[in-house]
C-alpha positions as CSV (number, residue, x, y, z in Angstrom):
1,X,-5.6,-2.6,-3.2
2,X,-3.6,-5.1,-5.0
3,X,-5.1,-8.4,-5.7
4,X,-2.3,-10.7,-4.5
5,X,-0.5,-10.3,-1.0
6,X,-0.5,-7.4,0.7
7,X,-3.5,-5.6,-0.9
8,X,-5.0,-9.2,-0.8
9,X,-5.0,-9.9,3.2
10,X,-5.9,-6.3,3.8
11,X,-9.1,-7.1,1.8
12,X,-10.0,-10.2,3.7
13,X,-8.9,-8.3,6.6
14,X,-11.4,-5.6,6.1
15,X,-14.0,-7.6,4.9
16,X,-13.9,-9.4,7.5
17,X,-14.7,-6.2,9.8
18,X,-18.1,-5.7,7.8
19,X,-16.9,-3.4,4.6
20,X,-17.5,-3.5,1.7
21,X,-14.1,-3.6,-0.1
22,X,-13.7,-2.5,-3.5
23,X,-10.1,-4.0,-5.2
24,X,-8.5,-2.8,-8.2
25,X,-6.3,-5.0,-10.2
26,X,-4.0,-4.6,-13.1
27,X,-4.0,-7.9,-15.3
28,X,-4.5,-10.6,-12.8
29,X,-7.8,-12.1,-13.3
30,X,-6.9,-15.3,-11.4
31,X,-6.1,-14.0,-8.6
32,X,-8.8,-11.0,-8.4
33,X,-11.6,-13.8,-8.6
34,X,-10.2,-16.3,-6.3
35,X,-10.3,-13.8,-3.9
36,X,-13.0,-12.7,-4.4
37,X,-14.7,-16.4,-4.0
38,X,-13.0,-16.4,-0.5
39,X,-13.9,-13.0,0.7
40,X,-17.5,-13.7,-0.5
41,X,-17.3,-17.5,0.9
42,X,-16.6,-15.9,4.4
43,X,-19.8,-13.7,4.4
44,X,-17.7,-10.7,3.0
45,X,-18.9,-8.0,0.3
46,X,-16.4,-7.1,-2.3
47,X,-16.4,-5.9,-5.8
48,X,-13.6,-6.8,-8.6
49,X,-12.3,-3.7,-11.0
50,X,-9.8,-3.6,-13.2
51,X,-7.8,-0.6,-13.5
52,X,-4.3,0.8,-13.5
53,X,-3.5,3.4,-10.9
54,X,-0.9,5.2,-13.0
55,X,-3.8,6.6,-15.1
56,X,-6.0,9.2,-13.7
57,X,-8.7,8.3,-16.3
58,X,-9.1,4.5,-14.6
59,X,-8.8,5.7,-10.9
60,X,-11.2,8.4,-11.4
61,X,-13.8,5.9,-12.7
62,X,-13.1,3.5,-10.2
63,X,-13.6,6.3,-7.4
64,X,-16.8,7.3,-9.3
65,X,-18.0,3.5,-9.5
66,X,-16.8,2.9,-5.7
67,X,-19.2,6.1,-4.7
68,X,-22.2,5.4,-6.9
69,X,-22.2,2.0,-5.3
70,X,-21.6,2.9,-1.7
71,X,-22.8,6.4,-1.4
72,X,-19.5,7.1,0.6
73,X,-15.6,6.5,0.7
74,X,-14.6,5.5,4.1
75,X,-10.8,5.0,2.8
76,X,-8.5,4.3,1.0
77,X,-6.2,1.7,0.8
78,X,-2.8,2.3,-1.5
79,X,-1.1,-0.9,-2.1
80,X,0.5,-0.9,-5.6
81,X,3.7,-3.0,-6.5
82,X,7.0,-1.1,-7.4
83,X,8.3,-1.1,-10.6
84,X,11.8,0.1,-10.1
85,X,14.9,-1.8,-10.6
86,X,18.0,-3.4,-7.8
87,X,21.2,-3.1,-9.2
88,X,24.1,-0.6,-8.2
89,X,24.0,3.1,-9.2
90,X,26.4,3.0,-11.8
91,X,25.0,0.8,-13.9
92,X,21.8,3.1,-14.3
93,X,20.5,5.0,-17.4
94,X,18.6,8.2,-16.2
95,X,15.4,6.6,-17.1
96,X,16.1,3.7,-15.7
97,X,16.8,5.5,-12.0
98,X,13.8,7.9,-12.0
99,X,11.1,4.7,-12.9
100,X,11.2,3.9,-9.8
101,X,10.1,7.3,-8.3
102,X,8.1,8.4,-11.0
103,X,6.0,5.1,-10.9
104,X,5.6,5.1,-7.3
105,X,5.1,9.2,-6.8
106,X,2.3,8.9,-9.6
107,X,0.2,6.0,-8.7
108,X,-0.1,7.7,-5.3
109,X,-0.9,11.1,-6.8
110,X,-3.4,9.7,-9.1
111,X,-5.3,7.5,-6.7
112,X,-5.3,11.0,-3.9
113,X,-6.3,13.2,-6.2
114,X,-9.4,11.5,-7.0
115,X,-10.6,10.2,-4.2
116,X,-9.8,13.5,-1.9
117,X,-12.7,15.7,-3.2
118,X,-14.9,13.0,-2.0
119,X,-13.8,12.9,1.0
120,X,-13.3,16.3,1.7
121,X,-16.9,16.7,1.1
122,X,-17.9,14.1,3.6
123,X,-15.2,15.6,6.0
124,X,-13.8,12.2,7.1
125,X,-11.7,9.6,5.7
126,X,-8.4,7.4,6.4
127,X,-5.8,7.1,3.6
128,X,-3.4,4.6,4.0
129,X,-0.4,4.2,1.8
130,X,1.9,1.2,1.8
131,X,5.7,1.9,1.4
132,X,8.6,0.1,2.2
133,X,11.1,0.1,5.5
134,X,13.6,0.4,2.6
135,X,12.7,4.0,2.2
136,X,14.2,4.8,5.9
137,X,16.8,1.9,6.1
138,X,17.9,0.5,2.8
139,X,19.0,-3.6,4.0
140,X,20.1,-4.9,1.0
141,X,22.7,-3.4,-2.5
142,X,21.1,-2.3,-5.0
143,X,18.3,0.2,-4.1
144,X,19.7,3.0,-5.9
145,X,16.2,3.7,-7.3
146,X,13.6,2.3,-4.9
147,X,14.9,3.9,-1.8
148,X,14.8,7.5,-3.0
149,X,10.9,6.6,-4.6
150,X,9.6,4.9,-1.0
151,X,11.3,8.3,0.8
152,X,9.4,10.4,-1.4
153,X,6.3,9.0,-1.5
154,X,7.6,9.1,2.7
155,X,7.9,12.9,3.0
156,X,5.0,13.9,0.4
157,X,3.0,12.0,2.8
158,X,3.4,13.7,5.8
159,X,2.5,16.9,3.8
160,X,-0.6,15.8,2.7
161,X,-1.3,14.7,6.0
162,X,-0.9,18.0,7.3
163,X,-3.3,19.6,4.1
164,X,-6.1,17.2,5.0
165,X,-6.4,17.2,8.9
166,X,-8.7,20.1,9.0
167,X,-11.0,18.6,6.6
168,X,-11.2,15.5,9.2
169,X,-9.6,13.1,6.7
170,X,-5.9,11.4,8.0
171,X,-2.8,9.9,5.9
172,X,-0.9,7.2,7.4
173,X,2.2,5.1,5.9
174,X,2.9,1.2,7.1
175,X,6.2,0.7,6.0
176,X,7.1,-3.5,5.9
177,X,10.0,-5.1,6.3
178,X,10.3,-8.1,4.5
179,X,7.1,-9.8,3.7
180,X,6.6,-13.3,3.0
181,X,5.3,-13.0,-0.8
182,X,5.5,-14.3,-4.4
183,X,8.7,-10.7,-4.6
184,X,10.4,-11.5,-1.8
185,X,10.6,-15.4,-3.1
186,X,12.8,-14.1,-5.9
187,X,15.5,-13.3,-4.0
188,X,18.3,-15.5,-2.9
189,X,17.8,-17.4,-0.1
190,X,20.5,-16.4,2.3
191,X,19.1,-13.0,1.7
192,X,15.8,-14.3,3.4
193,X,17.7,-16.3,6.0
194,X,20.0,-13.6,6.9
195,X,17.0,-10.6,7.5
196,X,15.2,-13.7,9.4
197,X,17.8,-14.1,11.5
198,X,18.8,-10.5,12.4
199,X,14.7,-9.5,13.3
200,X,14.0,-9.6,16.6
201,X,10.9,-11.6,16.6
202,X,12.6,-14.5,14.7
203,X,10.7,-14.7,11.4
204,X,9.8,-12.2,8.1
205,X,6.2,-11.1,7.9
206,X,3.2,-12.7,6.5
207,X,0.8,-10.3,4.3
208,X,-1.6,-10.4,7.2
209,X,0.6,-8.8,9.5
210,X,1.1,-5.9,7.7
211,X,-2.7,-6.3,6.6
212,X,-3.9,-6.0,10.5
213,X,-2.4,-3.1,10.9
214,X,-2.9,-1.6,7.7
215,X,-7.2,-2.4,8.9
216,X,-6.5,-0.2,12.4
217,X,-4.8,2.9,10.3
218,X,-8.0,2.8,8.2
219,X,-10.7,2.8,10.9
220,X,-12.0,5.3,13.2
221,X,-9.8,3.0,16.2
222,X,-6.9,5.3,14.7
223,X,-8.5,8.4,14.3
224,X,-6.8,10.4,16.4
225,X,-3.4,9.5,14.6
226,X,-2.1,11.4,11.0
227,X,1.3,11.8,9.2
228,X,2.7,8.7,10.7
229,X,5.4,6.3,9.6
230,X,4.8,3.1,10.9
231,X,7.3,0.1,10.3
232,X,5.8,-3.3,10.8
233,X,9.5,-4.8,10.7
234,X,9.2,-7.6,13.5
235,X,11.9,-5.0,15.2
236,X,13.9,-5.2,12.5
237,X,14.0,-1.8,12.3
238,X,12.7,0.7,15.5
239,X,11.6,4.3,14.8
């Protein structure tokens, strides 16, 4: 999980429920440690690492770390910031149009393939990945890139959901809307106003939204559910 917004409130969130969370962050040590001192204020267990998930050598230590210290990997929870790029197709240099995909397919890859056998083993397990509502309903221009990465990571999903099922481990997606969060501040304002006023329920999501449901796709209160897409949109969007 991320250390800021969404991977943040799903750590308080499960913390909160009695585990013992394990966050990895990239570079920001700020904001790793003051949440840290609030999970651990409220009577939570957590332990900081700092790792990249685009590099199998980091996530497989961290998976290694997170077992030696628990004994046992209960799930996992994907929350990893895109790095692809809004503007309008034409304006793209091929490397510039597959970043997105190849940066979202490969942090996912990385972080499944390590912490799979582990699971597989224990024959039990939730993953949860976070996407985007973008990758079934793309809102705003300019998604040239992310759209096709979020549908990807989408469908590869739902296959890996079918590969794990006997092995008692399920693979959910929670697909957000737009999330009140230091990304969706950069972006204009009547962007923000307009999406508020179109969603049903009258206001764009706070991190612990998606966070609450992100907590019941990783427990055993979900366990009967695998391969789903589930937008938290505030009805923006209904599936």
């Amino acid at each position: 999980m991320h250390a800021t917004g969404i991977g943040a409130a799903s750590a308080c969130e499960l913390a909160a429920q009695g585990a013992t969370v394990v966050v990895s962050y990239r570079s920001n040590n700020a904001a790793a440690e003051t949440l840290a001192q609030s999970i651990r204020a409220a009577g939570g267990q957590i332990v900081l690492y700092q790792s990249d998930a685009h590099y199998a050598d980091q996530i497989q230590e961290l998976v290694q770390r997170t077992y030696e210290i628990a004994g046992h990997i209960d799930m996992l929870v994907h929350s990893v910031p895109s790095r692809g790029l809004i503007k309008p197709f034409l304006t793209f240099t091929w490397d510039e149009f597959i970043l997105g995909i190849d940066t979202e397919m490969k942090s996912a890859y990385e972080t499944a393939r390590a912490v799979l056998p582990l699971m597989r083993q224990q024959h039990s397990g939730h993953l949860v990945y976070v996407t985007s509502d973008w990758a079934k309903h793309p809102s705003i221009e300019g998604l040239t890139s992310l759209t096709p990465a979020f549908a990807a990571l989408v469908g590869w999903l739902k296959v890996l959901a079918k590969e794990c099922g006997r092995d008692g481990i399920t693979v959910n997606t929670v697909a957000p809307g737009m999330v009140d969060t230091d990304l969706s501040s950069q972006m204009p304002p009547q962007v923000r106003q307009q999406i508020t006023a179109m969603t049903p329920l009258g206001r764009i999501a706070t991190p612990e939204d998606i966070a609450q449901v992100i907590a019941f796709l990783a427990s055993d209160a979900s366990g009967f559910m695998t391969g789903t897409y589930v937008p938290v949109s505030g009805g923006l969007t209904m599936d």
